[in-house]
N, C-alpha and C positions, 0 to 999 in steps of 0.2 A: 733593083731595090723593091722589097717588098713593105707595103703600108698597109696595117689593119685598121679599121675604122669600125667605133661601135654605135651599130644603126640604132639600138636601142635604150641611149642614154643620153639625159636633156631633159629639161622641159618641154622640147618641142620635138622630142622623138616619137616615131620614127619620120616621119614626113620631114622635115626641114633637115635631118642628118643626110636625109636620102639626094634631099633635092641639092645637098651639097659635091655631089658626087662628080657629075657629069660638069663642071666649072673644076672640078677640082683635077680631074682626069687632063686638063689643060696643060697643070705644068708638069705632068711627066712625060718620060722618054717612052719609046714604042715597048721596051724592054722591065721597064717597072711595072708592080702589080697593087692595085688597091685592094683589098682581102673585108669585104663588108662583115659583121657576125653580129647574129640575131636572129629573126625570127624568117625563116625560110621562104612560108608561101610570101610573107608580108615586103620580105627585098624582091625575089621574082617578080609578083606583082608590078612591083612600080618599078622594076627593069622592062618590063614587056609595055606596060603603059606611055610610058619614058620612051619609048622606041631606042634602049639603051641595050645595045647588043656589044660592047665594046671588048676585044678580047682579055684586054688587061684585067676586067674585073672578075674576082673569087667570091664564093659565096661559102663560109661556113656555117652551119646550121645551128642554133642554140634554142635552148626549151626555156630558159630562165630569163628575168630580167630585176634589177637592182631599182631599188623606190631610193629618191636623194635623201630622205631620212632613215634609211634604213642603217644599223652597225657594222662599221667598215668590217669588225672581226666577223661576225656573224655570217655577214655575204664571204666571207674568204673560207670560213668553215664549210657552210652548210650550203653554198648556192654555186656551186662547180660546174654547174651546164651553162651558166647564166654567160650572157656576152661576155662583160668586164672581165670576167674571171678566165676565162675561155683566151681571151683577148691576149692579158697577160702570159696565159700558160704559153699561147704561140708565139711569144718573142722569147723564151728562152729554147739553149738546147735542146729540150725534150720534145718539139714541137713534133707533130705528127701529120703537120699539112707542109714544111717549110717556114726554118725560122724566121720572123718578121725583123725587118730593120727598126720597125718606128711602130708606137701601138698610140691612137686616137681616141679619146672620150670625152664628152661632156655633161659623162654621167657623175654616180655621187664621187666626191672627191677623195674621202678619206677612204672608200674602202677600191680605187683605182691606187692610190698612195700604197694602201697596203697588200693587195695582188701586185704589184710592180715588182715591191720589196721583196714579196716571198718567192715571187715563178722567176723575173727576171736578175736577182740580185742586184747588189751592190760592186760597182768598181772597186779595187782591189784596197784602195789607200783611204775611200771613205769613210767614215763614222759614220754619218746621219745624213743621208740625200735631202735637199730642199726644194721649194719650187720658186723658179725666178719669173718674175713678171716686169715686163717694160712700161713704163708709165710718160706718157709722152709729155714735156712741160714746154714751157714758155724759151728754154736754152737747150733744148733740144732731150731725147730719149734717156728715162732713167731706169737702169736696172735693179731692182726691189728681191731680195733675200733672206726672207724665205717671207713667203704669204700665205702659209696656213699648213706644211706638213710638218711641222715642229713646232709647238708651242711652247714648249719647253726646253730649249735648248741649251746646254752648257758651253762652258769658255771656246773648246777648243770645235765644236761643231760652228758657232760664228765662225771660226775664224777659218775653217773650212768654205763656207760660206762665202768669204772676202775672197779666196782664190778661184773658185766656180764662180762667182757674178764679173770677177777679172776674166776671166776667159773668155765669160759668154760676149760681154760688152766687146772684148779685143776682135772676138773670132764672128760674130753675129751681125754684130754694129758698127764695125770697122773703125772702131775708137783705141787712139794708139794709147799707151799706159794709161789706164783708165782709171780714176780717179775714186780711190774705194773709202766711204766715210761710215759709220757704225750707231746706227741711231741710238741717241737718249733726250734724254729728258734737256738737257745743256748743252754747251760748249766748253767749258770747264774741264777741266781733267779730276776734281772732286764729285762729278758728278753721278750720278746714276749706282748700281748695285753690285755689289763686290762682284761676283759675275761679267755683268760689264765692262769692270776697269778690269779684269782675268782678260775679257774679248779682248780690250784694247793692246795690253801689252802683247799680248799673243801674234793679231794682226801685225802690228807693228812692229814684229822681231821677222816676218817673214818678208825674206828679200823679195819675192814674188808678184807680192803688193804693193801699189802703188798708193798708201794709205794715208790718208791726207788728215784724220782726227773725228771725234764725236760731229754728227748732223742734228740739229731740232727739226723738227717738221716741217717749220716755215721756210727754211732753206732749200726744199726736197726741188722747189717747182723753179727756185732762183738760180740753179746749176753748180750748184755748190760741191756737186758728187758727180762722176757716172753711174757709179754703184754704190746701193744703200742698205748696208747689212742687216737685219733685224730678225727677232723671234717672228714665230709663224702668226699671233694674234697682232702683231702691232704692224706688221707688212700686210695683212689681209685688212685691217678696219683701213689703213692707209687706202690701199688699192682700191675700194668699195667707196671711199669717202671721194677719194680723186672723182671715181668714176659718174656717182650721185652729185659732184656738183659742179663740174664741166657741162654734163647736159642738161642743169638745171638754170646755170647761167646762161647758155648759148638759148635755153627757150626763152629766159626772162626779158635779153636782149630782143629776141625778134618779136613779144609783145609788145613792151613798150615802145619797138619805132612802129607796130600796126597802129598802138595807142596816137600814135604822134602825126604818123605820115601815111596811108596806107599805101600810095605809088611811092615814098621813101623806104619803104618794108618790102615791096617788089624788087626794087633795086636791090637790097640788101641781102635776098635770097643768097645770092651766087657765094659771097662771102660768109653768110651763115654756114651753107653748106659747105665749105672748104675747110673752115673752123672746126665742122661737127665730126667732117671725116676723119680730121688730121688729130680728135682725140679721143676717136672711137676704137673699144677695145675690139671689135667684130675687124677693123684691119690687122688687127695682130696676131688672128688666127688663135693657136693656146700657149699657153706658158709651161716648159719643158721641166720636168722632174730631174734635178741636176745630182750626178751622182750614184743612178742605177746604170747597169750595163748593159746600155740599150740607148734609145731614144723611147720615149712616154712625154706625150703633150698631152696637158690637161686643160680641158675645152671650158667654158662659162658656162654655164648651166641655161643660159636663154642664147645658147646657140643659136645662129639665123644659116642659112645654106653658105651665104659667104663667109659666115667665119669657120665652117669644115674648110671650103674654097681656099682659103686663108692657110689653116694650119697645114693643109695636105703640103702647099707650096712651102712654107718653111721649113715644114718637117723633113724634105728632100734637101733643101739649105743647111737643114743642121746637120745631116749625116756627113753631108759633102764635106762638111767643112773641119772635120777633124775635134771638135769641142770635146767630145771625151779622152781621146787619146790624149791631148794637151791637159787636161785635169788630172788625167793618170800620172803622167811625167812630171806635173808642178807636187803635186800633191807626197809625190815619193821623194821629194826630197826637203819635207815636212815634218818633223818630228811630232808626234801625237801625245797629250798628255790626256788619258782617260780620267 
């Protein structure tokens, strides 16, 4: 299996992508290859400092590099040498080092979405790939559809949607008929925008799914779902909202018992920290672009080494595990309404 990882995208690139290397190099076979690209002297470097002579690792060389605010089109146009872009060209056919299995970034998002798109294509029965993110709650792990590469989605890409977040939950998660629910505003079947109730019946005519009816928000973290369909703006404010205030509650709790107890707040460590782990998005590595042909995991932008550490490991799990051929196969026997 071959893994690219791109050294220079993040906030905290290149150092903390790099440092993710050597932990991540853990869970492959003798036989797999981790393919770094970026900037040359700057990976040597901290191979040779690293005392990291490992044979599995590649170095492809890149002159460019992508700023997170920069225009997804604009880096896909005009910035061809640059990592991402590089990255993506070598998981398609055309590659001229050895096509990659699985391409890594935690660089800008929208223009890794859009090099994905255009070097690696689209699965065969797709419309519009999405990107699914796990959000871990109170009854266990919930998979969120789409969070941020479609903002604009029509009827029958939901419901596209609803059969890729089936998959990933079934094939990922080991969640048997995974319970697929369609965010809105209600519970209602009046609810929400012609669109919407388009998604609904759509989902719900596909034997595929396991479709259980519209989610509110407040239900997301109650287990109301396994999977939780939505456009790409209301799955990313979701995702980012989970995320700000899980670690904002877990710190509030361990002020107020310092407030209270200070050797009651020592004790309390061990379960802070268990808590902190169990809904930190840095253990879940990145969240997979469902829908290109390939594998593409998209990293958080405040990547820390274990969450490369992280992604490398799943990203070996998602190839294994057959998730796109299973999307292929559901998906064709779907009838598509443009």
């Amino acid at each position: 299996m071959r893994i690219g990882l791109d050294v220079m995208g993040g906030d905290h690139a290149p150092q903390e992508i790099l440092n993710g290397v050597k932990p991540g190099l853990a869970h492959l076979d003798e036989e797999d290859r981790l393919v770094l690209f970026g900037d040359q002297s700057t990976i040597e470097s901290w191979l040779a400092s690293n005392d990291c002579n490992d044979p599995r690792v590649e170095v492809v060389a890149t002159t460019e590099t992508v700023a997170m605010d920069e225009s997804p089109v604009e880096v896909v146009r005009t910035k061809s040498d640059s990592s991402l872009v590089v990255l993506c060209r070598e998981a398609s056919k055309k590659s001229e080092h050895g096509q990659l299995d699985v391409v890594i970034s935690a660089g800008n998002t929208g223009a890794f979405v859009a090099a994905a798109q255009m070097h690696m294509r689209r699965l065969a029965a797709v419309a519009r790939p999405g990107i699914a993110a796990v959000i871990p709650t109170f009854s266990g792990p919930v998979t969120f559809i789409d969070v941020g590469a479609n903002i604009e989605p029509k009827p029958h890409h939901l419901m596209q949607y609803g059969v890729m977040g089936s998959v990933y939950a079934s094939h990922m998660l080991s969640i048997d008929s995974p319970r697929v629910g369609l965010m809105n505003v209600g519970g209602e079947e009046n609810k929400g925008t012609d669109d919407l109730q388009k998604a609904r019946d759509l989902i719900r005519a596909t034997d595929c799914v396991n479709y259980i009816g519209y989610v509110e928000g407040r239900e997301v973290f109650n287990g109301a779902a396994d999977v939780v369909v939505s456009d790409g703006v209301t799955g990313n404010v979701t995702l980012k909202l989970a995320e700000g205030l899980s670690s904002g509650i877990i710190k509030k709790i361990a002020s107020l018992a310092m407030e209270q107890d200070p050797k009651l707040a020592e004790q309390f460590k061990p379960v802070l920290r268990k808590l902190y782990e169990e809904y930190d998005y840095h253990e879940y590595g990145g969240a997979p672009l469902m829908g290109v042909n390939g594998v593409c995991l998209i990293c958080h932008g405040s990547s820390e080494a274990r969450t490369i550490a992280n992604a490398i490991r799943r990203a070996r799990r998602y190839v294994t595990s057959g998730v796109n051929q299973a999307i292929s196969e559901r998906l064709e026997s779907v009838e598509v309404e443009a």
